[in-house]
Structures are given as C-alpha cells and as structure tokens.
C-alpha positions in Angstrom: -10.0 -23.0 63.1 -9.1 -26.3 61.0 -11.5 -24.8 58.2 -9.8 -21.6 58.5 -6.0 -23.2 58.4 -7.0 -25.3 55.4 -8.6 -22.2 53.5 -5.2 -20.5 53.9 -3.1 -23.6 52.8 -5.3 -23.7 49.6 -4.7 -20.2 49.1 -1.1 -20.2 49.7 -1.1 -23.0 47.5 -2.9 -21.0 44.7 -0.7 -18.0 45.1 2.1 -20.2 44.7 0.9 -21.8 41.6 0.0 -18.0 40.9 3.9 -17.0 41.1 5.1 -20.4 39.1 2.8 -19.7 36.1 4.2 -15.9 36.5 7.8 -17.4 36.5 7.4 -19.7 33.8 5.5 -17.0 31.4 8.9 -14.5 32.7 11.1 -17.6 31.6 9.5 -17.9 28.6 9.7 -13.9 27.7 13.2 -14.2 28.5 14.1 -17.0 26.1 12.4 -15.5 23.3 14.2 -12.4 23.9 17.1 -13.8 24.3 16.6 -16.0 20.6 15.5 -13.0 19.2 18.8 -11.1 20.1 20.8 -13.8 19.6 19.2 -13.9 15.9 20.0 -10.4 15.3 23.1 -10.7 16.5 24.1 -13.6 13.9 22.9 -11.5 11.1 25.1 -8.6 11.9 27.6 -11.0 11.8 26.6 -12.5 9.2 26.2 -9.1 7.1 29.4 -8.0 8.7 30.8 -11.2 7.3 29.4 -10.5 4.1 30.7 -7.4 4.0 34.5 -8.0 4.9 34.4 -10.7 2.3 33.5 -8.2 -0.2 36.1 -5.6 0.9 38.5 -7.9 0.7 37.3 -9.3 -3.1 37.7 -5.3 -4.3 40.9 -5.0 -2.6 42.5 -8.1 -4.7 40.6 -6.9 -7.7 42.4 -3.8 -7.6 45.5 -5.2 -6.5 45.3 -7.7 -9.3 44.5 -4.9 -11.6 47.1 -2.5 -10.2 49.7 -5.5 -11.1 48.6 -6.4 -14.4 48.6 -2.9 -15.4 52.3 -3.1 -14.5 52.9 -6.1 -16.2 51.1 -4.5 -19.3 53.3 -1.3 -18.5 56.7 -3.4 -18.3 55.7 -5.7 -21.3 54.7 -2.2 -23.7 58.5 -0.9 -22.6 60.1 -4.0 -23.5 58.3 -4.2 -27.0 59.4 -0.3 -27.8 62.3 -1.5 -26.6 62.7 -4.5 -28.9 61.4 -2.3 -32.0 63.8 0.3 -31.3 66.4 -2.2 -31.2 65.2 -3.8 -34.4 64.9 -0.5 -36.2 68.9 0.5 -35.4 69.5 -3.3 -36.3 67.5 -2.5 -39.7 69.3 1.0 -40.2 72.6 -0.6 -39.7 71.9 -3.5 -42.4 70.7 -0.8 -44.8 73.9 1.2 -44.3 76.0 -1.5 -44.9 74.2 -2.3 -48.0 74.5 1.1 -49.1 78.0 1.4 -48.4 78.6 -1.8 -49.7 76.8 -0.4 -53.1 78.6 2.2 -53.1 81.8 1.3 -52.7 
C-alpha cells in the first residue's frame, strides 16, 4: 500500500512538473506574441507617424507656395503699378517740354 501511495505521489509529482513545463512553454508563447504585436504595433505608428509628418511637410509647402505666389502676384501689380505711374509722370514732363517749346 506504501509502495502504491508513493508511486502515485511520484506521479502526481511528474504530472505536476508536466503542467509547469506546459505553463511555462504557454507563458513563453504568450510573451513572444505579445512582443511581436507590440512590435507591429510601433511600426504602424511609427509609419503612421511618418506619414502625418509628411502630410503635414506638403501642406506648408503648398501653403508656403500658395503665399509666395501672392506675394509675387501683389509685388507684379505694384511694379505695373509704379511703371504706369512713371510713364504718365514721363508723358506729363514731355508735354511740358513741348508746350514749353512751343510757346
């Protein structure tokens, strides 16, 4: 009976050490899997990172260009602006001078 009571102890004892090996290996599965995901999960966010960066680069570049375009626009208007000015300045002097030769 003793013989038969330690035989079961020693087998309980290996199905226990059975089930911890099994736990440990699960544990071990688990973590990986879970580093794994977590891994993928930074480089999406990473990518996604990348790519709002550079969304928001093209977005400045074309409002930057949108507003030097203006500023080009505005500075072209004023320069016809100040030749137009110039030429009716230049047309005045030459009547003057004519009239002035003239008279």
């Amino acid at each position: 009976m003793a013989k038969e009571a330690w035989q079961m102890i020693q087998q309980s004892e290996a199905e226990a050490d059975r089930i911890l090996e099994e736990a440990r290996q699960h544990r071990s599965e688990l973590l990986k899997r879970a580093r794994e995901e977590a891994a993928q999960r930074v480089q999406q966010a990473e990518a996604e990172a990348i790519a709002a960066g550079e969304a928001a680069v093209a977005a400045a570049e074309r409002r930057m260009a949108e507003y030097r375009r203006g500023q080009l626009e505005e500075a072209e208007r004023q320069a016809a602006g100040l030749t137009a000015a110039g030429e009716r300045n230049l047309a005045g002097a030459v009547t003057m001078i004519v009239e002035k030769v003239v008279s």
